[in-house]
C-alpha angles and dihedrals in degrees: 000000000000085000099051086052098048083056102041091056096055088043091057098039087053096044080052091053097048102036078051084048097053086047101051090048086048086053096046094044086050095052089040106118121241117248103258106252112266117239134172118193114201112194129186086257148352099205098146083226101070097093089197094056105040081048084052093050085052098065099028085062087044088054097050095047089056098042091036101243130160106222132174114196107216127164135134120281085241125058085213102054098094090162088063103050091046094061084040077056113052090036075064091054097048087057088061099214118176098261137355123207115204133193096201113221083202131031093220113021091059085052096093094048091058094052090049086057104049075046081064101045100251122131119236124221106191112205139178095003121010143206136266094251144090092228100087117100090227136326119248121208155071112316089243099187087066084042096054084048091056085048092043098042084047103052083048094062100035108047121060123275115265097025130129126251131209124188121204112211130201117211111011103221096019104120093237089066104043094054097039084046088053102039087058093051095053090055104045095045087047087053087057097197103090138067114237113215127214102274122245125214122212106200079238083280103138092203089061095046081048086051092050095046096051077055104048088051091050103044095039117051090176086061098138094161156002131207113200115192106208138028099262100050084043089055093047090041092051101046094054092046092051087040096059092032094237100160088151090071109078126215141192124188145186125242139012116254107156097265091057105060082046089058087052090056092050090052096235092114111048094196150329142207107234121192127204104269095175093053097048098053085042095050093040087067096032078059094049094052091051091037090061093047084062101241112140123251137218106259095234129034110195109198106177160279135200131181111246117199127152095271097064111021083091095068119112092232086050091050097057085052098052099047113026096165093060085050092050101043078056100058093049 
């Protein structure tokens, strides 16, 4: 009897140890954290000089940080070169990475790789200017057809009747400027009193948007006003137009860099249609973690535009919109 208790103790004490033991290993598994979700972002560029872009990359970083993500920020140096950011584009496919979220330099050349990523089971965000394809989870950006028609509403109030307009495009083939494009002209030739002249573009280069619009100055003395549909066609634009002091010559841009605004005070740029940056690259990256949870997102994510002109830049709510950093350091 002595011996079956002897044995029966030390049963008991070692089932207590391991079942312990499974627990505590439950426990830890449990508490164990998650590995953060893998993103690449590929954008049309990562030149440090684009304001917009170097605003986008802001929030999307906030954002990761927030939702844990673990996000790489990739794109060519040009916003031209399509050719680059495609093969960016596919090195970040073969990586394999949960989502990608792509600002396509071009609606139908990024259109294969799209369709090689949802081949490889990664979701794709589409941000900025989008693609012509169903596969993409939303679209995240300004609606720019109702920004072209604030461009558009603005210069025809602004430049004298009977005059002729010319507008000064950025990437042919790049979705912005096909629907701001498209959203000016809609308004001007609703407007019916003005002549629209062929549009420029100028490969995002500034010093080419400065040359056509030193040519456009010199071969059509009726020229009452330019649209320019970036910032970097608004900054060329504006500096030939200050160089050769032809105030008489109205213009009306797109988006805020700090020139820009400065431009505006100046008065050589009447006004410009700005866009919200800091939310799209937030709620791009917001998109891609529930994305890859499975829930279904809405197909188009509009995250702003306001018109921007010397009498209410100086608004506080302007102003929180124009310089976003300067809000946000204020808040830390």
């Amino acid at each position: 009897m002595r011996r079956s208790v002897s044995l029966f103790i030390p049963g008991i004490l070692l089932s207590i140890l391991l079942g312990g033991s499974v627990i505590i290993m439950l426990i830890a598994g449990m508490a164990a954290p998650k590995a953060p979700m893998r993103a690449i972002a590929v954008l049309k560029t990562i030149d440090v000089n684009m304001e917009f872009w170097e605003v986008v990359k802001t929030g999307m970083r906030t954002a990761a940080k927030e939702f844990d993500v673990e996000l790489e920020i990739r794109g060519p140096q040009m916003e031209s070169d399509v050719q680059g950011q495609i093969k960016i584009m596919e090195d970040a496919i073969a990586e394999r990475p949960k989502v990608i979220i792509l600002a396509a330099a071009d609606f139908s050349d990024l259109v294969g790789s799209v369709e090689n990523a949802k081949k490889k089971g990664i979701r794709v965000i589409t941000i900025d200017s989008g693609v012509n394809s169903s596969i993409p989870e939303t679209f995240v950006a300004t609606n720019n057809i109702e920004a072209g028609e604030k461009m558009g509403v603005e210069m025809a109030h602004r430049a004298t009747e009977g005059k002729e307009i010319a507008l000064v495009n950025h990437i042919k083939g790049a979705t912005t400027a096909i629907e701001r494009e498209e959203g000016a002209l809609r308004a001007i030739k609703k407007d019916g009193r003005f002549k629209i002249l062929d549009t420029r573009y100028t490969n995002n280069i500034e010093e080419n948007a400065y040359g056509i619009t030193l040519e456009l100055l010199e071969t059509h003395r009726n020229l009452g006003g330019i649209m320019a549909m970036n910032e970097v066609s608004t900054v060329g634009v504006a500096r030939a137009l200050r160089d050769k002091k032809r105030s008489d010559v109205r213009l009306v841009g797109f988006d805020n860099s700090l020139f820009e605004v400065k431009l505006i005070e100046e008065g050589i740029i009447d006004a410009t249609v700005i866009q919200q940056p800091f939310n799209m690259g937030y709620l791009a990256v917001r998109a891609a973690r529930t994305a890859n949870t499975g829930k279904r997102l809405e197909p188009f994510i509009d995250t702003g535009s306001l018109l921007i002109t010397v009498d209410n830049m100086y608004h506080p709510e302007i102003q929180k919109s124009l310089f976003p950093f300067a809000e946000r350091e204020a808040r830390q």
